[in-house]
C-alpha positions as YAML, in Angstrom:
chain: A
units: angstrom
residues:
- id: 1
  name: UNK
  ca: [0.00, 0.00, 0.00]
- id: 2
  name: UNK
  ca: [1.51, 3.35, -1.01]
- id: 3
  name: UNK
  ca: [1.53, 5.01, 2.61]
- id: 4
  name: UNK
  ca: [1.40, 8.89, 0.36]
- id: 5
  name: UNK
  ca: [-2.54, 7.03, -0.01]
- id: 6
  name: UNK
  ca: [-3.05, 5.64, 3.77]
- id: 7
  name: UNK
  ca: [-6.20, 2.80, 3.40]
- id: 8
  name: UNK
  ca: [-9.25, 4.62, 4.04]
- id: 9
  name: UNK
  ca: [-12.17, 4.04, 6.87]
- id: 10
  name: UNK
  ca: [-12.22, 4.29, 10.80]
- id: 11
  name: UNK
  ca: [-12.05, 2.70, 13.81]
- id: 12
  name: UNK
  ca: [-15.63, 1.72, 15.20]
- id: 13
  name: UNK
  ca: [-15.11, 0.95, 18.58]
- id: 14
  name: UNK
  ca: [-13.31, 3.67, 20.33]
- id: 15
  name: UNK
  ca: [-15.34, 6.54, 18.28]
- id: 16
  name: UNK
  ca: [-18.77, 5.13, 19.37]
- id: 17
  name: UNK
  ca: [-17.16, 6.48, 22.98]
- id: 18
  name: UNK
  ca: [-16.62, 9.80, 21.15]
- id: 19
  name: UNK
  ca: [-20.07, 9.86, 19.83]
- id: 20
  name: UNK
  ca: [-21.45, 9.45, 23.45]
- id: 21
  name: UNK
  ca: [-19.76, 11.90, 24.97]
- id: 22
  name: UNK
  ca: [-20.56, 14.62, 21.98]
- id: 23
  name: UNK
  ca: [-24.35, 13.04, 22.41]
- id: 24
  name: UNK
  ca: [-23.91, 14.12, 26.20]
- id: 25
  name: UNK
  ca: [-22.81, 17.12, 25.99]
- id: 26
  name: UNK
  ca: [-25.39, 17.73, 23.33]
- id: 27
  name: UNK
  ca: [-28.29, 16.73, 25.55]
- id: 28
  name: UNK
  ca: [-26.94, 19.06, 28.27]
- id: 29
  name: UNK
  ca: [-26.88, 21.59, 25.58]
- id: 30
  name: UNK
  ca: [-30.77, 20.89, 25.12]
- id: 31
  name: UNK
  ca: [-31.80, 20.48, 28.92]
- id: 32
  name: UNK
  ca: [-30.36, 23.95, 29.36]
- id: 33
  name: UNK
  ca: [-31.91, 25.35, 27.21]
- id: 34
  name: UNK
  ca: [-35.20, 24.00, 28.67]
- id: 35
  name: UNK
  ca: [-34.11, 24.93, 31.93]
- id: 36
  name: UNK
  ca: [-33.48, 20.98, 33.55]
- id: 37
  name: UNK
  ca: [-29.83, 22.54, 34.64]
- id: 38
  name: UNK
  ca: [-29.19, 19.96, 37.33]
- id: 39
  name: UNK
  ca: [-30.10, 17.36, 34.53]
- id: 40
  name: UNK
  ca: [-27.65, 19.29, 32.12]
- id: 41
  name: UNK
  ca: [-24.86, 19.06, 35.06]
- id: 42
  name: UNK
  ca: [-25.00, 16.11, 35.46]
- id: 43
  name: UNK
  ca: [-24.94, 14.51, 32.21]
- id: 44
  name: UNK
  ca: [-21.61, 16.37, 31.53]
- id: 45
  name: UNK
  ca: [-19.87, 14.61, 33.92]
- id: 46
  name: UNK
  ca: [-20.92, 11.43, 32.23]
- id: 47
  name: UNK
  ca: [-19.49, 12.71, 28.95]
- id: 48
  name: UNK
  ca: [-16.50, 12.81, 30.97]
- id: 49
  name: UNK
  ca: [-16.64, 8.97, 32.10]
- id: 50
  name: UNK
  ca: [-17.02, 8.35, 28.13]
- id: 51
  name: UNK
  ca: [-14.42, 10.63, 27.11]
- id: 52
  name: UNK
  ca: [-11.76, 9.23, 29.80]
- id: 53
  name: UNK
  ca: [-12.99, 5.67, 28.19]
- id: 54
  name: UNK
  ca: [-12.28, 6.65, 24.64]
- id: 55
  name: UNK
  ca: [-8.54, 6.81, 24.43]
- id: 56
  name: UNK
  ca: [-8.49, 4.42, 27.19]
- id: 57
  name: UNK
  ca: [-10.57, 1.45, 24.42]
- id: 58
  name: UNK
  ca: [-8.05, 2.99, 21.38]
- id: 59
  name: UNK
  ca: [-4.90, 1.90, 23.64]
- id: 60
  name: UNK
  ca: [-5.97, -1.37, 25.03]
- id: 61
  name: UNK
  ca: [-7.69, -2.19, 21.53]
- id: 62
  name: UNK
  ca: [-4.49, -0.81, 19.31]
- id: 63
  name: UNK
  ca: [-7.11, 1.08, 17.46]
- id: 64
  name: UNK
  ca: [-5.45, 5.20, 17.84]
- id: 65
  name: UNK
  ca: [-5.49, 7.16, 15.16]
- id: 66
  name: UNK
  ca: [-5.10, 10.64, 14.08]
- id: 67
  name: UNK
  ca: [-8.95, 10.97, 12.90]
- id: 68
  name: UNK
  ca: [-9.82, 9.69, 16.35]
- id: 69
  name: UNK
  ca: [-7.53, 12.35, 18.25]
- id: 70
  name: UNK
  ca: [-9.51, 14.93, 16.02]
- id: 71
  name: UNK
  ca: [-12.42, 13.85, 16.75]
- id: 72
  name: UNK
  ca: [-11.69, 13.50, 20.42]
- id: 73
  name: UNK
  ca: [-11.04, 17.24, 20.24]
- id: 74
  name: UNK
  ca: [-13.78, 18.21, 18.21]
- id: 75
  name: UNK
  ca: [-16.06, 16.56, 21.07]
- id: 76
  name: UNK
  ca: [-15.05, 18.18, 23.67]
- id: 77
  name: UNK
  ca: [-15.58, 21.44, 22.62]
- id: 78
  name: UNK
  ca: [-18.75, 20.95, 22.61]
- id: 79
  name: UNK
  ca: [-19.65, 18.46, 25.28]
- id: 80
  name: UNK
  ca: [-16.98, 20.80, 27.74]
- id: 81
  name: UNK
  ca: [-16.45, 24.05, 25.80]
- id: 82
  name: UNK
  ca: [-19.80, 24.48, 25.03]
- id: 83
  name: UNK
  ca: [-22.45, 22.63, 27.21]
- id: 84
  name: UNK
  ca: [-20.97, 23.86, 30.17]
- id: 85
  name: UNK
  ca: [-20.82, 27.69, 28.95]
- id: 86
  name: UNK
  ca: [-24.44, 27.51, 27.92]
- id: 87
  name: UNK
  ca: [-25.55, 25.78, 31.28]
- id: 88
  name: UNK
  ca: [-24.01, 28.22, 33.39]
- id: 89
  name: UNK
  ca: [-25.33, 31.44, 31.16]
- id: 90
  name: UNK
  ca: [-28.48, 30.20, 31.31]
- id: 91
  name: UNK
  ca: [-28.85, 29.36, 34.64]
- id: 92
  name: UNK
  ca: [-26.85, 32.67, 36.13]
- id: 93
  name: UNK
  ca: [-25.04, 34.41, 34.00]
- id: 94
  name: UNK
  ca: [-28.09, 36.46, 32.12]
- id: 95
  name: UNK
  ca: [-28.69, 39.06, 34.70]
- id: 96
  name: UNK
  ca: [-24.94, 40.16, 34.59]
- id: 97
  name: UNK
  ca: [-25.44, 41.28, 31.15]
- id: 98
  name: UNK
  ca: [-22.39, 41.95, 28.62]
- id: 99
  name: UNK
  ca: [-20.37, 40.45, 31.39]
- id: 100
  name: UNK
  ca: [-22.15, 37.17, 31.51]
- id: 101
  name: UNK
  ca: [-22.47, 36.29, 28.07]
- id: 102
  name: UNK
  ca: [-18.84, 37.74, 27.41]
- id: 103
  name: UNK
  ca: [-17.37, 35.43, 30.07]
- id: 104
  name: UNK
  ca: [-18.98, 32.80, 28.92]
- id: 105
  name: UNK
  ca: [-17.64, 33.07, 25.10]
- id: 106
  name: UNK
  ca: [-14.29, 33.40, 26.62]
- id: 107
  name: UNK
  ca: [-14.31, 29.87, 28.56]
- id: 108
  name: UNK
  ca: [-15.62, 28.00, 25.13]
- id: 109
  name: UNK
  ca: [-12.98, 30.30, 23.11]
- id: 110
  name: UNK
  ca: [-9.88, 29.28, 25.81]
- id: 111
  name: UNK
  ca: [-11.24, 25.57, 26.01]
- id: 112
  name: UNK
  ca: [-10.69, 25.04, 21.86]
- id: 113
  name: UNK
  ca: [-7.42, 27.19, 22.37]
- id: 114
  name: UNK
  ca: [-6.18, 24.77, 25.12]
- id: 115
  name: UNK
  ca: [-7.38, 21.81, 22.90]
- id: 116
  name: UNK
  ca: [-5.89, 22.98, 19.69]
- id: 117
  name: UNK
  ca: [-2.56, 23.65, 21.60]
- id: 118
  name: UNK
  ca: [-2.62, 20.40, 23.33]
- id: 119
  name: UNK
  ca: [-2.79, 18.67, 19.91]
- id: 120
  name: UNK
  ca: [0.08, 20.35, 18.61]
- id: 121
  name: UNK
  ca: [2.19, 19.48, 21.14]
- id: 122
  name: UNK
  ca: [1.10, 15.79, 22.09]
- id: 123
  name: UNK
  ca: [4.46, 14.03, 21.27]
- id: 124
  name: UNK
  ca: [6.96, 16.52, 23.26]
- id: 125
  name: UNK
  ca: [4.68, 16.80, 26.31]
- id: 126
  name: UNK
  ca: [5.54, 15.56, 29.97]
- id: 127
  name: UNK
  ca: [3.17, 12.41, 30.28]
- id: 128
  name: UNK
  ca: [3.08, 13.25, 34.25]
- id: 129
  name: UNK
  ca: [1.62, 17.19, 33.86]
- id: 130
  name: UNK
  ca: [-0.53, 18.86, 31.81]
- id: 131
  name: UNK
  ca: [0.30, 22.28, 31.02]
- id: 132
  name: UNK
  ca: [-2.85, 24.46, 31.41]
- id: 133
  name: UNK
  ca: [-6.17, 23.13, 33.25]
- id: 134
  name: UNK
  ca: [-7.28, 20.51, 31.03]
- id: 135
  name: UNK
  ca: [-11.04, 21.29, 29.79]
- id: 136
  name: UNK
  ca: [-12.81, 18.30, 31.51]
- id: 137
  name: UNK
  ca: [-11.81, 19.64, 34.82]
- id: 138
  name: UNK
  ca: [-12.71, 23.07, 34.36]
- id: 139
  name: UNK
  ca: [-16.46, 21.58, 32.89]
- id: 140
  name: UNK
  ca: [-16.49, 19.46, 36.30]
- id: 141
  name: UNK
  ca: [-16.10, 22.69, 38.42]
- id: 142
  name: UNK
  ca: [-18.57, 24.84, 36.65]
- id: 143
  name: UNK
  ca: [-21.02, 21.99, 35.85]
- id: 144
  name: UNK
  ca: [-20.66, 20.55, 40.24]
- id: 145
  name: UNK
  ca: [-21.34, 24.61, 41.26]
- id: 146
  name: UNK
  ca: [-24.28, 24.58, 39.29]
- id: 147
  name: UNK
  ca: [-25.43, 21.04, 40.36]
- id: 148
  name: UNK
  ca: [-24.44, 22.24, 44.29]
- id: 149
  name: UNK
  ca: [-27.05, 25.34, 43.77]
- id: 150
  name: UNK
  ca: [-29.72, 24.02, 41.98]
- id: 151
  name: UNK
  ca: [-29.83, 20.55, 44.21]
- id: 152
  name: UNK
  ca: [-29.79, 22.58, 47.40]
- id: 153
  name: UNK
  ca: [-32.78, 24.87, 46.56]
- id: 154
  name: UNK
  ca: [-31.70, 28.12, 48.93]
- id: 155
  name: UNK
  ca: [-31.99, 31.14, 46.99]
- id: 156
  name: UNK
  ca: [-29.09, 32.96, 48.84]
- id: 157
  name: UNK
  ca: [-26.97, 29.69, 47.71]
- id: 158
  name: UNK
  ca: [-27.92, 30.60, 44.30]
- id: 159
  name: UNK
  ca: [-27.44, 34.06, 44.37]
- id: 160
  name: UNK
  ca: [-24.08, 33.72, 45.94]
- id: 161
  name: UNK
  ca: [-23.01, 30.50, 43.25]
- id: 162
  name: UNK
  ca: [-23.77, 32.93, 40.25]
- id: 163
  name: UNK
  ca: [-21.27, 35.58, 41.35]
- id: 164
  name: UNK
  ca: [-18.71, 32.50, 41.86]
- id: 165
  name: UNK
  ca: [-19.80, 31.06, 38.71]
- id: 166
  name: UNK
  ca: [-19.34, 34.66, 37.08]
- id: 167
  name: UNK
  ca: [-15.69, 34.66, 38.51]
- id: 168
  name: UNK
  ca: [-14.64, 31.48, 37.30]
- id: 169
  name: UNK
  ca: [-15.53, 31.13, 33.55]
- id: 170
  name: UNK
  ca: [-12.75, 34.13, 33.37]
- id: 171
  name: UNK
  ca: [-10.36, 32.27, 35.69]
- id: 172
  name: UNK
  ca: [-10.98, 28.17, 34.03]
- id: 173
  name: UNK
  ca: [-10.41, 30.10, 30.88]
- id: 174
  name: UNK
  ca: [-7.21, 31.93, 31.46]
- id: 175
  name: UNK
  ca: [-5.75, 28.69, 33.56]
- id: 176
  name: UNK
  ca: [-6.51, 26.79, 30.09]
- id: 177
  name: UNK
  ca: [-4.61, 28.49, 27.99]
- id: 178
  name: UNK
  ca: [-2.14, 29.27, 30.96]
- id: 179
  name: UNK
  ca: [1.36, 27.52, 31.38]
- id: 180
  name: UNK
  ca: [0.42, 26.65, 34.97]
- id: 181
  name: UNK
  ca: [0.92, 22.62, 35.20]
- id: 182
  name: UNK
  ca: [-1.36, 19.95, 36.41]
- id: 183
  name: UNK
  ca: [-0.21, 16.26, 37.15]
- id: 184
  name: UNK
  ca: [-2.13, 14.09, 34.91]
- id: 185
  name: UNK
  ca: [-1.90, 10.91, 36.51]
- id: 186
  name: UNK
  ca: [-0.89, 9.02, 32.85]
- id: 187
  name: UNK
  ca: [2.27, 7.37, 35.37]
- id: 188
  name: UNK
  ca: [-0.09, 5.83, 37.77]
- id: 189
  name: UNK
  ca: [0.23, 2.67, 36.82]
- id: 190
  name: UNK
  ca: [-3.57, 0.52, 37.30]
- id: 191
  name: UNK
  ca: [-1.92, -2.56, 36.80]
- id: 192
  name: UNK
  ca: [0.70, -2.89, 39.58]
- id: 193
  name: UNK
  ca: [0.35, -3.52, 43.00]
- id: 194
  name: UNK
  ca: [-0.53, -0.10, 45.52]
- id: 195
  name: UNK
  ca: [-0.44, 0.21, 49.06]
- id: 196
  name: UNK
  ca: [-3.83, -1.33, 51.27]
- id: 197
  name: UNK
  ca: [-3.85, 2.25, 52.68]
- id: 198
  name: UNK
  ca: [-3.98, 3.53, 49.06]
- id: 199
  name: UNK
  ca: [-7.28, 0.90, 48.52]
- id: 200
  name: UNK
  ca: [-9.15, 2.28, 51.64]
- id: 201
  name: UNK
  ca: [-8.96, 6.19, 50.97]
- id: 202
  name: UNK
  ca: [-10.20, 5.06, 47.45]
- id: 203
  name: UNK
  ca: [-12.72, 3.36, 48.75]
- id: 204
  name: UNK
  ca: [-13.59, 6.10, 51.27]
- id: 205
  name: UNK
  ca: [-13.30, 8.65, 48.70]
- id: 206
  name: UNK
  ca: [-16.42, 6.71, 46.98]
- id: 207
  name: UNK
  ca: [-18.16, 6.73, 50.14]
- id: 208
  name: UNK
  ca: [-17.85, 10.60, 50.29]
- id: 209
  name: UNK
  ca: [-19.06, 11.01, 46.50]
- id: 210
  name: UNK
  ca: [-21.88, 8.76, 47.47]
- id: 211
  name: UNK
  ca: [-22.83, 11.48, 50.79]
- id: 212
  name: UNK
  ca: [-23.51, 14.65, 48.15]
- id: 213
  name: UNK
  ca: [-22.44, 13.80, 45.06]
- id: 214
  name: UNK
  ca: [-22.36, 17.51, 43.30]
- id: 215
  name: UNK
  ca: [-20.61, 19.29, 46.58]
- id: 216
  name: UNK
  ca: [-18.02, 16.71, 47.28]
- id: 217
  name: UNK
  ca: [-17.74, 16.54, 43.47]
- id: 218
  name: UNK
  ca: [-17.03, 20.25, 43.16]
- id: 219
  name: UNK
  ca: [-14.66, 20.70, 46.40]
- id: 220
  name: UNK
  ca: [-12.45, 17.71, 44.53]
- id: 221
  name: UNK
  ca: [-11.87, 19.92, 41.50]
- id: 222
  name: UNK
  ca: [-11.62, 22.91, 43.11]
- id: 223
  name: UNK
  ca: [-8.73, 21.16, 45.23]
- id: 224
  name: UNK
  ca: [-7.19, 20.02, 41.97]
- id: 225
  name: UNK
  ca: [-7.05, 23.42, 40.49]
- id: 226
  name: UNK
  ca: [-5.95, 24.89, 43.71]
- id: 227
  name: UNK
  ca: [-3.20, 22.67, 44.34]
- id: 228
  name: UNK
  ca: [-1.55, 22.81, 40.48]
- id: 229
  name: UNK
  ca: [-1.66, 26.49, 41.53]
- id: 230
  name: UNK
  ca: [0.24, 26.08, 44.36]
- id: 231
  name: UNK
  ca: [2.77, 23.95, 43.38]
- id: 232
  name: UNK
  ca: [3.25, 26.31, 40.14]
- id: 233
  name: UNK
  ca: [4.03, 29.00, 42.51]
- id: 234
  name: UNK
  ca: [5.93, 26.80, 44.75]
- id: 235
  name: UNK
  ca: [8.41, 25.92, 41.86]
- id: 236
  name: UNK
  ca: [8.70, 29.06, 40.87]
- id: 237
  name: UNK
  ca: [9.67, 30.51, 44.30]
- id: 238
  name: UNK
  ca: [12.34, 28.09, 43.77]
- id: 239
  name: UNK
  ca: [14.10, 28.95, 40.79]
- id: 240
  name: UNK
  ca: [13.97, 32.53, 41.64]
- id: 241
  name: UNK
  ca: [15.52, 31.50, 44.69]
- id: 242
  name: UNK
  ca: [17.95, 29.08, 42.70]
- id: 243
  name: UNK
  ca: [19.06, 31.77, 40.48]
- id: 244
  name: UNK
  ca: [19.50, 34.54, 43.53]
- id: 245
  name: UNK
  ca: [22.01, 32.20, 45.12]
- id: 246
  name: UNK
  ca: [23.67, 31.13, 41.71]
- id: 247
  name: UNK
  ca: [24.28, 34.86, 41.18]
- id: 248
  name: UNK
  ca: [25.25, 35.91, 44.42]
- id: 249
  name: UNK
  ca: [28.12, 33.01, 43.70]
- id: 250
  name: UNK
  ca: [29.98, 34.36, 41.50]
...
């Protein structure tokens, strides 16, 4: 086969995950819209669970391709870029005016940014961080603030959740298209054996999830974002303080 003229035709199996997760975050798009938001939240995060299982079926299946990569990407903009945007606009971001509808064109505009970017620099990138806040977690914490406020039924909770939410679409944004890294977990290796204290906090942590799903949901990706902060700035400290003793050396 000339490779100039690769064989054409795709693999089924791990773009039927792909298709779920753009259905998802196509149905959230639709509940919003007709105002089920905690229905919308939640199916978002499970286009997440069939995103994470995508690339997951291509590698155990030795099925990867580019066209599933690209499609991969083209997904999530919609099932995380978009769905989430639209769910939070629609839910609380209307009565801020300009401001609302701005912010949330500039979390779908980072999220394709941080996509695009990520795709052009999948082969030289560390396997053990992410560099920017990849756009599943920044859907999880905007789609979990609006599940938290919606579930709860307070109308301060509310009120005070759509100033948050307001905050954040500019923040998730600018941390996707940042340089600030997150570990990615790719080196944890499933297979191998882990500590018995490792299997009881994971099964604890399923307990918690199980207490109030969308709060203990939302406080886990908030940590995550928090902490990738922190370390950023942590390392950073570092060097600067590397470099101040290097030069007062010489």
């Amino acid at each position: 086969m000339n490779p100039r003229y690769p064989r054409r035709g795709v693999y089924v199996l791990p773009n039927l995950f792909t298709t779920a997760s753009l259905f998802a975050g196509f149905y959230s798009i639709i509940a919003s819209i007709n105002g089920h938001y905690r229905v919308a939240a939640m199916v978002i995060f499970i286009a997440m669970m069939l995103d994470g299982l995508d690339g997951r079926v291509a590698r155990m299946t030795h099925t990867e391709s580019a066209f599933g990569a690209e499609y991969d990407s083209l997904a999530d903009v919609i099932a995380f870029g978009m769905a989430p945007a639209i769910l939070v606009f629609l839910w609380g971001l209307r009565d801020f005016g300009n401001f609302g509808w701005l912010g949330a064109f500039v979390y779908t505009a980072c999220g394709a940014l941080r996509l695009a970017r990520f795709n052009t620099q999948i082969h030289s990138a560390s396997k053990r961080y992410f560099q920017g806040l990849p756009i599943p977690t920044a859907a999880a914490v905007l789609a979990s603030l609006v599940w938290v406020a919606v579930g709860e039924g307070y109308p301060w909770l509310t009120q005070i959740s759509e100033y948050l939410a307001l905050g954040l679409v500019y923040a998730l944004g600018l941390l996707m298209v940042s340089n600030v890294r997150f570990r990615s977990f790719k080196d944890f290796d499933l297979h191998g054996r882990v500590p018995f204290a490792l299997a009881i906090l994971v099964v604890l942590a399923v307990a918690l999830v199980a207490v109030h799903p969308p709060l203990v949901l939302f406080i886990a990706v908030i940590s995550y974002v928090v902490i990738g902060l922190l370390q950023t700035l942590w390392q950073i400290r570092s060097r600067r303080i590397q470099r101040q003793r290097g030069g007062s050396g010489h």
